[in-house]
N, C-alpha and C positions, 0 to 999 in steps of 0.2 A: 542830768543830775538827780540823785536820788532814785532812779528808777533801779529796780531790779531785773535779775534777770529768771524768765520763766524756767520751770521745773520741771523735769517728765517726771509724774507720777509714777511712784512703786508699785503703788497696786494691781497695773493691769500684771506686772511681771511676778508677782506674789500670786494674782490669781491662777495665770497659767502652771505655777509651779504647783497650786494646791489640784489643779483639775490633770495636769500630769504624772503627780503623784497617785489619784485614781484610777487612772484610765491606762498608762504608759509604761510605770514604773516594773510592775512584773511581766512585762516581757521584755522592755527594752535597759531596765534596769536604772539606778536611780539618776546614774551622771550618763545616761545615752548608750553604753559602751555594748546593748544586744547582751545581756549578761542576767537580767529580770530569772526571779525562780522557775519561769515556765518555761528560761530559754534553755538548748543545749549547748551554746556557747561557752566559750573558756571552761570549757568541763565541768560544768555545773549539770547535774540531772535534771531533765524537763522531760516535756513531750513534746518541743516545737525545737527545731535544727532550721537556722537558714534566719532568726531572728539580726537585723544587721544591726550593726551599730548606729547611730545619728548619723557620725560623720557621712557616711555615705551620699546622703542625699545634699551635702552642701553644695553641691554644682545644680541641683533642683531650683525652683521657682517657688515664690512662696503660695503662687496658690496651685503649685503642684501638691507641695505638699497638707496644703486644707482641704483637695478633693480627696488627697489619700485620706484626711482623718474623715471626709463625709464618708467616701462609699468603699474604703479600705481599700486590702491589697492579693496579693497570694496569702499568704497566713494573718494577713492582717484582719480583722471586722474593720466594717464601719461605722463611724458613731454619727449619725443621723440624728439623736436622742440630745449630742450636745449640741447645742442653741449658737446659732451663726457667730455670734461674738467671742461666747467662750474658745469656738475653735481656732479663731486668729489669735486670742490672749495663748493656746498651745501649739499655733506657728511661733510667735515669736518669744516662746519658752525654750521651743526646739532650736530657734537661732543662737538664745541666750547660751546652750549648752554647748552649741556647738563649734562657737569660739571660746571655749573653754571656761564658760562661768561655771561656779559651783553649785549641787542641788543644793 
């Protein structure tokens, strides 16, 4: 009685959205879709072809997809530079999008 019940925190999920908005957004575009200005997807002019969507990797692990954000991919870089933490708060940004939340 009287006890409440605990909260997951917003934050980590607002952080990943603010460090995927830097990092993610112009290649992979802003809801996941490979569509970023540098991509050439859905016919948008870039210099990069081949940029995938999110969905793609949902059948991935999540820490398949955090050594892709350390040491990158084919067209990907790697971000070594972001801090072990940040890069799980942009694993599971990449999840959040990719059961359909909104950026």
């Amino acid at each position: 009685p009287g006890r409440s019940r605990a909260r997951r925190p917003a934050a980590p999920l607002a952080r990943g959205r603010q460090l995927y908005a830097s990092y993610c957004t112009v290649c992979h575009g802003p809801a996941g879709m490979g569509d970023g200005l540098v991509s050439m997807a859905n016919k948008r002019p870039g210099p990069f072809a081949g940029v995938f969507p999110l969905v793609t990797a949902t059948s991935r692990s999540d820490g398949y997809i955090y050594n892709l954000l350390r040491v990158g991919g084919d067209l990907m870089p790697g971000y070594k530079r972001i801090p072990e933490e940040d890069r799980w708060h942009l694993v599971n940004y990449v999840r959040y999008l990719q059961k359909g939340g909104r950026p």
